[in-house]
N, C-alpha and C positions, 0 to 999 in steps of 0.2 A: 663349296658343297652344293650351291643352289644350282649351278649346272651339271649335276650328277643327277639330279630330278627332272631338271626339262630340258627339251633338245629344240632345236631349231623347228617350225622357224620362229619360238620365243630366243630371244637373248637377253642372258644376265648374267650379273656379275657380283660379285663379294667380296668382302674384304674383313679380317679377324683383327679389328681396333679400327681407329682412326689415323688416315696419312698425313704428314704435313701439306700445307699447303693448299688445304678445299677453301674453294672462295665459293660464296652466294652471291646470287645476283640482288641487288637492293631490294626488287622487290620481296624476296623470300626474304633478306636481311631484318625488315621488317615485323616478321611474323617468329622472330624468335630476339629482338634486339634487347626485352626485359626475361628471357630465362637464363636459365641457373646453367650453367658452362655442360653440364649431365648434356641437358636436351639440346645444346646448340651443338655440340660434337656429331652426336644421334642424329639430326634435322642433318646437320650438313655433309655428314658421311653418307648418310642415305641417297642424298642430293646426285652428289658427285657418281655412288655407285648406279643408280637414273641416266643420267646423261652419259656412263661410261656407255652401260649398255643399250641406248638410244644408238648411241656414236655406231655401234655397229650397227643398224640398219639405216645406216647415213644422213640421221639426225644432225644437225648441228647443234650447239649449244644453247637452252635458254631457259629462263627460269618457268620452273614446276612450282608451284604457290600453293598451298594448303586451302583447299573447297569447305564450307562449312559441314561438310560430309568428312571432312579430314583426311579424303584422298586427295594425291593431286591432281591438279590442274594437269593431265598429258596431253602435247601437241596435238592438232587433227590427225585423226587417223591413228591413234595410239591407247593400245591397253595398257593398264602394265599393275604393279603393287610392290609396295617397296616394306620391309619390314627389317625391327632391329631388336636386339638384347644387349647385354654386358660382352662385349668381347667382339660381336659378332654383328655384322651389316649386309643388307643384298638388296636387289630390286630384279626384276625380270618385266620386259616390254614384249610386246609385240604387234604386230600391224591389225589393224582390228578387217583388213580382207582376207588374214590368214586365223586368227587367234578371236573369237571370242570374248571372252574375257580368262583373268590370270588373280589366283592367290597364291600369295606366298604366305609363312610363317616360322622365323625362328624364337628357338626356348632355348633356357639350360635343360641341361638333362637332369636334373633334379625333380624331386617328388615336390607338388605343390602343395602350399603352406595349407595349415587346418583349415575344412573348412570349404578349401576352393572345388575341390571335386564334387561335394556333396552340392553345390551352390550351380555346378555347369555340365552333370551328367542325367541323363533319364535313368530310370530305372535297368533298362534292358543294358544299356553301357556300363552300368557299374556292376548289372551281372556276368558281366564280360571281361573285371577286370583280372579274377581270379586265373581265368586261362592264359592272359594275356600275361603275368607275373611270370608263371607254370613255364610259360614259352621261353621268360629269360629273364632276370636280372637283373641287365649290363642297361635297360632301357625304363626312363622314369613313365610308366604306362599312362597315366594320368596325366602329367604334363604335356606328351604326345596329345593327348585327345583333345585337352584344352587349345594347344597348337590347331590341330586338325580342325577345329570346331573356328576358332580364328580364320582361318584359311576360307572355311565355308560360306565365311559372312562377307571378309573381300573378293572373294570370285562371283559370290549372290548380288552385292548393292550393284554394280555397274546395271546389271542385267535387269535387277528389278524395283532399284529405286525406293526400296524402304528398309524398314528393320527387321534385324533378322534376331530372335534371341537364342540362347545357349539351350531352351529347350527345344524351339522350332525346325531343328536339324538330327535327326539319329546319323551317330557317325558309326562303322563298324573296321574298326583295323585288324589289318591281317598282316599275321606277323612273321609267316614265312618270307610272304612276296614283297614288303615293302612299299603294301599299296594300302587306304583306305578309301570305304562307299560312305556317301552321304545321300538320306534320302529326306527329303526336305517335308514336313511335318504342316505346315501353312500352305495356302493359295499359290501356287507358283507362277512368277512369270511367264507372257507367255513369249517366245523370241522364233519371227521367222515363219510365226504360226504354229510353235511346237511349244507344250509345256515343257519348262524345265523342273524336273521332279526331283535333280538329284544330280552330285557329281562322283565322280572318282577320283582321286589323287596319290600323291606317291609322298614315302616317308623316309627318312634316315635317320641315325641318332650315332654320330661321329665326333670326336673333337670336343664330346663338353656339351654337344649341343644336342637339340633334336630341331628336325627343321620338314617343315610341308609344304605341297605343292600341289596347285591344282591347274591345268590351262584346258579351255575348251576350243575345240578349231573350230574358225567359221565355215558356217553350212553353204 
């Protein structure tokens, strides 16, 4: 699904479970050799879906190791963000003289548990959600947003290096296009010489899942 949201020249890839057969490299082996079988599947599917889609802008192989920032380690010259849920895995790269920076984020398409909407929208989003229901049904509006609002913060940290919180960003989805704006609420980085105030990204809600995206091309 993640490449129904971004086109070249980002590349990614996905995969619905885990395949047999993903190996880490020791170093990553490391950084998950005491978790519970959940996160070592998760960690190493992500892994693999990483270097598949590296492999297409002719990466070779090598391990991505987890930053105390909790993204990875990507080789010179490489953006990318890899995100996971129950079912479902992806990562998207791209050359950082073409791309910017890249979030991704997939969800289930389920309404989020009591509690979490009220805890990660502003005011003006949750007066938005009534329209956004109105629109359809078939899409958990809320968990979208939480997704989106994720997506925000991994396409914000590369560029500016600090924390971004659930209130810090107004995100607004539009549920014709399949697109949402985020307009960033705090001091923005600046990149290039230009504030960044804010991005756009694109959404779907397929297969169980809802899944977001955001890539910015380099200036």
């Amino acid at each position: 699904m993640i490449t129904d949201l971004l086109a070249p020249p980002v590349s990614a890839f996905d995969v619905f479970g885990d395949p047999d057969g993903v190996v880490l490299f020791p170093e990553e082996e490391q950084h998950v050799a005491r978790a519970v079988d959940k996160r070592r599947r998760e960690f190493a599917t992500g892994r693999h879906c990483a270097r598949t889609a590296l492999a297409a802008l002719g990466f070779p192989p090598a391990p991505l190791v987890p930053l105390p920032s909790r993204e990875p380690a990507w080789p010179d010259g490489v953006v990318g963000s890899i995100t996971h849920c129950k079912g479902y895995r992806a990562a998207a790269v791209g050359r950082t003289d073409q791309v910017r920076t890249i979030g991704i984020d997939a969800e289930p398409n389920e309404p989020t548990p009591d509690g979490v909407l009220g805890a990660i929208a502003l005011p003006a989003e949750l007066a938005r959600m009534d329209g956004l229901r109105d629109a359809s049904d078939k899409v958990a509006w809320d968990r979208l947003l939480f997704s989106a609002k994720e997506t925000v913060y991994k396409a914000w940290y590369p560029l500016a290096r600090r924390w971004l919180g659930f209130e810090d960003a107004e995100v607004t989805i539009h549920p014709d296009d399949g697109t949402f704006s985020a307009r960033i609420l705090v001091e923005p980085p600046v990149v290039d010489g230009v504030a960044v105030t804010g991005f756009t990204g694109r959404w779907l809600a397929r297969e169980g899942f809802v899944v977001t995206a955001i890539a910015v091309p380099a200036r």
